[in-house]
C-alpha positions in Angstrom: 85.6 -8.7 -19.1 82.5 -10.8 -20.2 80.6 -8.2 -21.2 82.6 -7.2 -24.0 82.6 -10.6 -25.4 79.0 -10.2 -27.6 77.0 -6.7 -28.4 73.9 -7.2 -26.6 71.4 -5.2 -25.2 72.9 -4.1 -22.1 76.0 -3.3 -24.1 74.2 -0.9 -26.1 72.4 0.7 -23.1 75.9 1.7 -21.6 76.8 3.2 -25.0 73.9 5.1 -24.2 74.2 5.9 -20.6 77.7 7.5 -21.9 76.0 10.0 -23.9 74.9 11.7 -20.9 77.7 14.5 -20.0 78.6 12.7 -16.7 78.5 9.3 -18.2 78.9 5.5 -16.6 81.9 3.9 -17.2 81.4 0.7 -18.0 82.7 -2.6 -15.5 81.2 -6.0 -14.8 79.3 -4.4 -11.6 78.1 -1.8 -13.9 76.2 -4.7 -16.4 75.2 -6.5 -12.8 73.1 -3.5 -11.9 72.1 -3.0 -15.5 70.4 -6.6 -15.4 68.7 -6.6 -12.0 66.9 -3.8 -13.3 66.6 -3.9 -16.9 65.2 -7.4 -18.7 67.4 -7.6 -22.0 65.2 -6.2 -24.3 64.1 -3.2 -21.9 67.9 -2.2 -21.9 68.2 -2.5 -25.8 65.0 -0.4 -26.2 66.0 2.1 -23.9 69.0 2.6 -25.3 67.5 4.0 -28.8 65.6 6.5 -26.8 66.7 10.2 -27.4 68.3 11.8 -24.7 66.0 14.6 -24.8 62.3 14.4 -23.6 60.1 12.5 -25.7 56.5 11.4 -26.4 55.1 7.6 -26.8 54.6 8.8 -30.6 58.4 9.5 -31.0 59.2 6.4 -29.3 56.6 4.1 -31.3 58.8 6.0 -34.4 61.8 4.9 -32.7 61.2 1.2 -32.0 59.4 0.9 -35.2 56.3 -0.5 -33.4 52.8 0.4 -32.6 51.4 2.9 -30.6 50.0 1.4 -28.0 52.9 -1.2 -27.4 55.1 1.4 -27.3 52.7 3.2 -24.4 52.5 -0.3 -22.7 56.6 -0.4 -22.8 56.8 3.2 -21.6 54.2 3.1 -18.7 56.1 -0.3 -17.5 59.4 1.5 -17.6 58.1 4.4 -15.5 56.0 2.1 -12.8 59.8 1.0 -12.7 61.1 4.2 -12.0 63.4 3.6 -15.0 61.8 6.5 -16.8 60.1 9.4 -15.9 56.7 10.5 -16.9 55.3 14.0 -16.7 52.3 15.5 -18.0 52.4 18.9 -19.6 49.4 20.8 -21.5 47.9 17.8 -21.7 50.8 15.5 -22.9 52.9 12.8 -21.4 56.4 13.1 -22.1 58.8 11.0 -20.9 62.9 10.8 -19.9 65.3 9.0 -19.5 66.8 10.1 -16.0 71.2 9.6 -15.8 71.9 6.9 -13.4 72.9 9.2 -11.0 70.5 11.6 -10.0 68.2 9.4 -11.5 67.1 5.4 -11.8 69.9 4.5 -9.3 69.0 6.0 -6.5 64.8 5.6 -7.7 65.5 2.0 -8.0 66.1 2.2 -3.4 63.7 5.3 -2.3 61.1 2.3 -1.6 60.9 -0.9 -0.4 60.2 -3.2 -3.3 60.1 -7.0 -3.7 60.5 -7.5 -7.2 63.9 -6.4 -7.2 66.4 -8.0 -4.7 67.4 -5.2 -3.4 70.5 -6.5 -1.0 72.0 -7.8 -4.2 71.5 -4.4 -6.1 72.8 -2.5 -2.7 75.9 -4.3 -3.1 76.5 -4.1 -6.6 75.4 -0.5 -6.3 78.2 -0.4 -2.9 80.5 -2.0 -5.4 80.2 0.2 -8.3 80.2 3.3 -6.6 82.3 2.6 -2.8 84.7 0.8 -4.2 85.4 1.3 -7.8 85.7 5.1 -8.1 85.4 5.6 -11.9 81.9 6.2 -12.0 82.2 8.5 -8.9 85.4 10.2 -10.2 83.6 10.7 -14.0 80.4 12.2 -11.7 82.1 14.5 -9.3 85.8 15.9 -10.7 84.8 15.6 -14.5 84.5 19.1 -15.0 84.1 22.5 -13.1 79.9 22.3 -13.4 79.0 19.9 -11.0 75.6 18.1 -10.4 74.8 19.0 -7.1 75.2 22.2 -5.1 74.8 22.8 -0.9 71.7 24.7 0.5 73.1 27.0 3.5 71.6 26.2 6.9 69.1 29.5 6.7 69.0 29.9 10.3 72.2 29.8 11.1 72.3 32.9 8.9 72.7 36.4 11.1 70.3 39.1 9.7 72.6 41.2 8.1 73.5 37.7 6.1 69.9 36.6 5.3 69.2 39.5 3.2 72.2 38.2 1.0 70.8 34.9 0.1 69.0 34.7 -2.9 65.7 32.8 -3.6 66.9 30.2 -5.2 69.8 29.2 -2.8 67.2 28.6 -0.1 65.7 24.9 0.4 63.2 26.5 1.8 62.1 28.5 -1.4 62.2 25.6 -3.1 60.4 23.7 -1.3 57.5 26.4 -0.6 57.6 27.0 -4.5 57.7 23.6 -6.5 54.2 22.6 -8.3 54.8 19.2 -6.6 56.7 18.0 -3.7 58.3 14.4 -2.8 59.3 12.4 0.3 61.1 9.1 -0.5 63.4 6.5 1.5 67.3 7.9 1.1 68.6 5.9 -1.0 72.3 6.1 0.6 71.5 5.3 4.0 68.6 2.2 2.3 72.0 1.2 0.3 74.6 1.3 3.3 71.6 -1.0 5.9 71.8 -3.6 3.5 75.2 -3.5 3.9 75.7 -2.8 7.6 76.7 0.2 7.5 74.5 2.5 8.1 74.2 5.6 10.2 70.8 6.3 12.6 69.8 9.0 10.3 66.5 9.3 9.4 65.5 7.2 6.5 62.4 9.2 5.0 63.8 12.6 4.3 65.1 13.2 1.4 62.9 15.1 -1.5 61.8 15.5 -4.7 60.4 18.2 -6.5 58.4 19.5 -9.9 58.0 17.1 -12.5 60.6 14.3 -11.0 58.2 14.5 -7.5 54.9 14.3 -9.9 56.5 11.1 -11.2 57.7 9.2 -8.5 54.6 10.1 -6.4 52.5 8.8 -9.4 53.9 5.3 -8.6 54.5 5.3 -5.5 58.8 5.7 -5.2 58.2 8.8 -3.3 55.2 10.3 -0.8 53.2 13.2 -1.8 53.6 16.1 0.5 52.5 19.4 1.2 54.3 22.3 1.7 54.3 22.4 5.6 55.6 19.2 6.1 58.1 19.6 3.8 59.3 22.6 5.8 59.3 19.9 9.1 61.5 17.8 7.3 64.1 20.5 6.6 64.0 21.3 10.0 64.4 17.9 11.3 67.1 17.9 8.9 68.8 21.0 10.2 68.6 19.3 13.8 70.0 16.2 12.8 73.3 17.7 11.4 72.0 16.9 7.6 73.5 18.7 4.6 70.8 19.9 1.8 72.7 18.2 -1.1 70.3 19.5 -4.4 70.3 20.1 -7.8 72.6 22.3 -9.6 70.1 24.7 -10.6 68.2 28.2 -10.2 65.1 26.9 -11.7 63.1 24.0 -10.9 64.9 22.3 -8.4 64.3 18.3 -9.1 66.0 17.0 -5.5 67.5 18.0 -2.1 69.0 15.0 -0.4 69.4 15.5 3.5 73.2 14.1 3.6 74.7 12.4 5.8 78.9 12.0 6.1 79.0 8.6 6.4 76.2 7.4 3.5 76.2 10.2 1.4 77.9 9.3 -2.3 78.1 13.2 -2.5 79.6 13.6 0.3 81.9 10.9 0.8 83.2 12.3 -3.2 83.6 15.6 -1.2 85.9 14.4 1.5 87.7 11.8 -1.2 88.3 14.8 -3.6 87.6 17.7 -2.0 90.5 20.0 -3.5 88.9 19.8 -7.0 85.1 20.8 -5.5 83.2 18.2 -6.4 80.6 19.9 -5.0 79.1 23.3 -5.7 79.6 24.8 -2.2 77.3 27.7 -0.6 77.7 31.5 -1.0 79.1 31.2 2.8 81.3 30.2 5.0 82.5 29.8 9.0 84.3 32.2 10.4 86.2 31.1 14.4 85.9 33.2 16.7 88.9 32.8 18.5 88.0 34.4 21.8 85.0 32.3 22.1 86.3 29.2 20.9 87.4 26.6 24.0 88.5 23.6 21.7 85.8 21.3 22.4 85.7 19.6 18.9 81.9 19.8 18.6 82.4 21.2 15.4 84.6 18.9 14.1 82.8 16.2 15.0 79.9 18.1 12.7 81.5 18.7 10.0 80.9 16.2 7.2 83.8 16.7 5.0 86.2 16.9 7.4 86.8 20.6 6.7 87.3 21.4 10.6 90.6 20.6 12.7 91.8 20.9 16.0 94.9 22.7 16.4 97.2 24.4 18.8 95.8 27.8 20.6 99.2 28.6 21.2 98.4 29.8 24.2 101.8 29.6 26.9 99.5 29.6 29.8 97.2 26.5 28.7 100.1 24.7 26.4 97.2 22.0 26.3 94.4 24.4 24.8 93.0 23.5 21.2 91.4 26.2 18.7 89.0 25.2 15.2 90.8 25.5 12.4 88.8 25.3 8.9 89.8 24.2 5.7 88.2 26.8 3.3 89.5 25.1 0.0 87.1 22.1 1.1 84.5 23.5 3.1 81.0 23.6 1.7 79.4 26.0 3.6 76.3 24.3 5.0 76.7 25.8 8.4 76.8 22.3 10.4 78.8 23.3 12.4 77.9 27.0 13.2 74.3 24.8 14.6 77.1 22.3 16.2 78.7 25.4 18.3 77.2 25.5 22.2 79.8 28.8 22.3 78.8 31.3 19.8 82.4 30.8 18.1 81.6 30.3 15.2 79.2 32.4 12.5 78.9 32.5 8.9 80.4 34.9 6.4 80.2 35.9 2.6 82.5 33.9 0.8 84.6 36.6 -1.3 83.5 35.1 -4.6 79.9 34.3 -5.6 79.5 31.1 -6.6 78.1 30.4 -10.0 74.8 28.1 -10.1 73.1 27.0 -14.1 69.7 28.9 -14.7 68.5 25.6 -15.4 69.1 21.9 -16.1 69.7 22.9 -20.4 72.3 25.2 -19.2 73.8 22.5 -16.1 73.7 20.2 -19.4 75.4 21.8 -21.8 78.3 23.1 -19.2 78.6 19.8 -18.1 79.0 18.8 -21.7 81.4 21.2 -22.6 84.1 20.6 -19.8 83.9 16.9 -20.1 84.2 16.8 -24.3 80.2 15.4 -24.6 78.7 18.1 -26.5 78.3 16.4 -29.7 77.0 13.5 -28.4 74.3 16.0 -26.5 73.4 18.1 -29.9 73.3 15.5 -32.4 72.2 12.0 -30.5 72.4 9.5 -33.7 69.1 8.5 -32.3 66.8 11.0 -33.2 67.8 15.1 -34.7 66.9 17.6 -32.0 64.2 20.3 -33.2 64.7 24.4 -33.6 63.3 24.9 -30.4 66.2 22.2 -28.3 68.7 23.5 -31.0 68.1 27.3 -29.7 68.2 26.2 -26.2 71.6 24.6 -27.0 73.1 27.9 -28.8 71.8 29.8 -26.4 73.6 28.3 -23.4 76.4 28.3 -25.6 76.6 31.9 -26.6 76.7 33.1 -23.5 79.7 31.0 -22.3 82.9 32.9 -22.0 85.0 33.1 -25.4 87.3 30.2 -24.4 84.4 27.8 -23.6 82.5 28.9 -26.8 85.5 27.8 -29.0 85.9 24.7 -27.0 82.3 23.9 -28.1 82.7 25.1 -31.6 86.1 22.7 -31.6 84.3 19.3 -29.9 81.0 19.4 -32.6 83.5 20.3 -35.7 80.4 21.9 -37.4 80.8 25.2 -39.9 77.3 26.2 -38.8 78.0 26.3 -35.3 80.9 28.1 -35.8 79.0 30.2 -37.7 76.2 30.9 -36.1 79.0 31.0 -32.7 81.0 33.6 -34.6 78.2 35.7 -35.6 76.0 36.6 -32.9 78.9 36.3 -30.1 80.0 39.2 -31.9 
C-alpha cells in the first residue's frame, strides 16, 4: 500500500492510534481520513502526545517548543475536536480521544465547512462498513467492550425498577453529570451523505462531564440542561432508539440514541453478535405466550435481530406465529417490550449480572489486558507515567482475577510488577 512506502507523519500517528487498547488498524482509507483531518505536521505532533491526559507545559516538553506555540497548537487541535480540553482546579488538560468514541465521530456531530464532510463520510463508510478490521479490533477484541445498553426504564415493572442500579439508568446520568451535550449523530450525519439514512432524529445523541464541557466549548455539541436532556431520552424511547453509552459506572462520557440501520454499534451487534460485542443490560424479554398473537411488531423493533417468528404449534390455527428471542444476542434494551400493543411481552432479570468498569482507568486497563496492550498503556515511549497513573494502573490490576493478573504480569515482562502483583495479591 502507499502508505507504507515513506515514514511520515501520518504513519507515525497510526503507530500511535495503536497504542490505544482497541487500536486502528491501519489501510489506505484509514490514512484518507487521517489527512482530511490532520495537516501533516498536526498528525506527526499528535502522535508524540502521551496517551494519558496532559498539560500545554508537558506538551511544550514534548515537542521541544515554546509555551505558547505549543498552547496555540493545542487550542487549534481542540477547536478541531481532535483533542479534548477540560479545565480542572484551574488547569487545562488536554487528551487525545481514540478514534472511536472519540475524533471520528466529533469530526460529524456538526455541520462544518472546512472539512468536506461527504468525502470523510465515505472514507469513514469505507473504513468502518466495509472493511471490518477496525470494527472487528473495536467490538470482538476482548470480553470488556466500549459500550454498554441503558434498559428502557419504563418498560421496567415495579418489582424490576427497584433492581436497577444508579448507574445503569440514562436517566441518572443524565440528571447527574456536571455538564450535559446535544450534538448531530454522527451515524445517521455519516449514512445521509451516503443515502442511506433512516428518518431518525438527527440531534439526539449526548455527551456528558468533561467530553460535553469540551465539545460545547466549541460548538460540536449544544449545551443542555437537565430537563431537556430527559425530553430527548424520551423522544428516544418513542422512536424505538437504543441508549448505546459508555462502559462505565462513573462519569459517563456519551449515550448515543441507536438506531439498527446507522448505528456502527449496532450493526457490530447483529454482524457478531455471538461474541457480545456489546455489553448488554441487566434484563431481558420474557413472551408471554398466551398473550402473544404473532403480529411481528416486535420483531420489526428489535434492532439486532434478536426476535423471530416461529410456529405456535397450535393444530387449530396451523397458520399462527409466536416471538421467539435469541437470548445469546439480545441486548436487553426493552424495544420491543415498548413495541408490544399485547402486554406479551415484559422484562426479566437476566440470571447473571453483568459486569460494568468503575471507570474509564479500569475499562482501560481491561481492555488492555484481553487484547495484549498493556505495556504499551503503562510505559508509552513517549513520556513515563507518574506514581499517581502508576497506582491507578496496579490497582485495576490487583483486583483482576488470578488468571488475568498473570496475564498482565506476562504481557509487561517487568520483575517489579510481578513483584509488586505477587505481593499485595497475596
Amino acid at each position: 500500500m502507499s502508505h507504507t512506502t515513506l515514514k511520515s507523519g501520518y504513519t507515525e500517528l497510526v503507530e500511535r492510534l495503536n497504542r490505544f487498547p482497541q487500536g486502528a488498524p491501519s489501510s489506505d482509507s484509514l490514512y484518507k481520513i487521517l489527512q482530511i483531518l490532520f495537516s501533516e505536521r498536526e498528525a506527526g505532533l499528535v502522535a508524540l502526545l502521551p496517551i494519558k491526559p496532559f498539560t500545554a507545559e508537558k506538551a511544550s516538553r514534548i515537542w521541544k517548543m515554546n509555551l505558547t506555540e505549543a498552547r496555540q497548537v493545542l487550542d487549534e487541535l481542540s477547536s478541531r475536536a481532535i483533542l479534548l480540553d477540560m479545565e480542572q482546579h484551574g488547569q487545562t488538560t488536554y487528551v487525545l480521544p481514540p478514534p472511536m468514541a472519540g475524533f471520528f465521530e466529533f469530526s460529524l456531530m456538526r455541520l462544518r465547512g472546512d472539512v468536506d464532510q461527504k468525502v470523510l463520510s465515505e472514507m469513514f463508510y469505507q473504513y468502518l462498513n466495509v472493511e471490518e478490521e477496525f470494527i472487528r479490533a473495536l467490538f470482538v477484541g476482548g470480553e470488556t467492550q466500549l459500550g454498554r445498553v441503558f434498559v428502557q426504564e419504563p418498560m421496567l415493572s415495579a418489582d424490576n425498577a427497584l433492581h436497577v442500579l444508579d448507574y445503569e439508568r440514562a436517566s441518572e446520568i443524565i440528571q447527574t453529570a456536571s455538564h450535559r451535550g446535544v450534538g448531530v449523530c454522527y451515524c445517521r450525519h455519516k449514512m445521509q451523505h451516503m443515502g442511506r439514512n433512516c428518518d431518525a432524529p438527527l440531534d439526539i445523541c449526548m455527551t456528558f462531564n468533561g467530553t460535553a464541557q469540551s465539545l460545547t466549548r466549541h460548538e460540536y455539541a449544544r449545551l443542555i440542561d437537565v430537563r431537556e436532556g430527559m425530553d430527548l431520552l424520551q423522544q428516544a424511547h418513542e422512536r424505538g432508539l437504543v441508549q448505546f453509552g459508555e462502559n462505565v459506572q462513573k462519569s459517563v462520557s456519551f449515550i448515543c440514541n441507536c438506531c439498527g440501520c446507522c448505528c456502527e454499534a449496532l450493526i457490530a451487534a447483529r454482524k457478531f453478535g455471538i461474541l457480545n460485542p456489546i455489553h448488554t443490560s441487566n434484563f431481558l424479554p420474557v413472551v408471554d405466550e398466551a398473550q402473544c398473537n404473532g403480529c411481528g411488531k416486535c420483531v420489526t423493533a428489535c434492532p439486532v435481530e434478536a426476535m423471530t417468528l416461529v410456529s405456535a404449534n397450535d393444530p387449530q390455527h396451523p397458520k399462527m406465529k409466536k416471538a421467539k428471542l435469541d437470548a445469546d444476542i439480545c441486548l436487553g434494551c426493552g424495544v420491543c417490550v415498548r413495541a408490544c400493543s399485547r402486554d406479551g411481552l415484559s422484562l426479566h432479570e437476566r440470571a447473571q449480572r453483568v459486569i460494568t468498569p468503575v471507570n474509564s482507568v479500569h475499562r482501560v486497563v481491561m481492555m488492555a489486558v484481553e487484547r495484549g496492550g498493556l505495556e504499551d498503556l503503562i510505559f508509552d515511549n513517549r513520556v513515563m507515567w507518574n506514581h499517581r497513573a502508576m497506582a491507578a494502573v496496579l490497582g485495576v490490576i490487583l483486583r483482576l482475577p488470578p488468571v488475568k493478573r498473570g496475564l498482565a504480569s506476562q504481557q509487561v515482562k517487568s520483575r517489579y510488577l510481578e513483584y509488586l502483583i505477587s505481593r499485595f495479591a497475596n
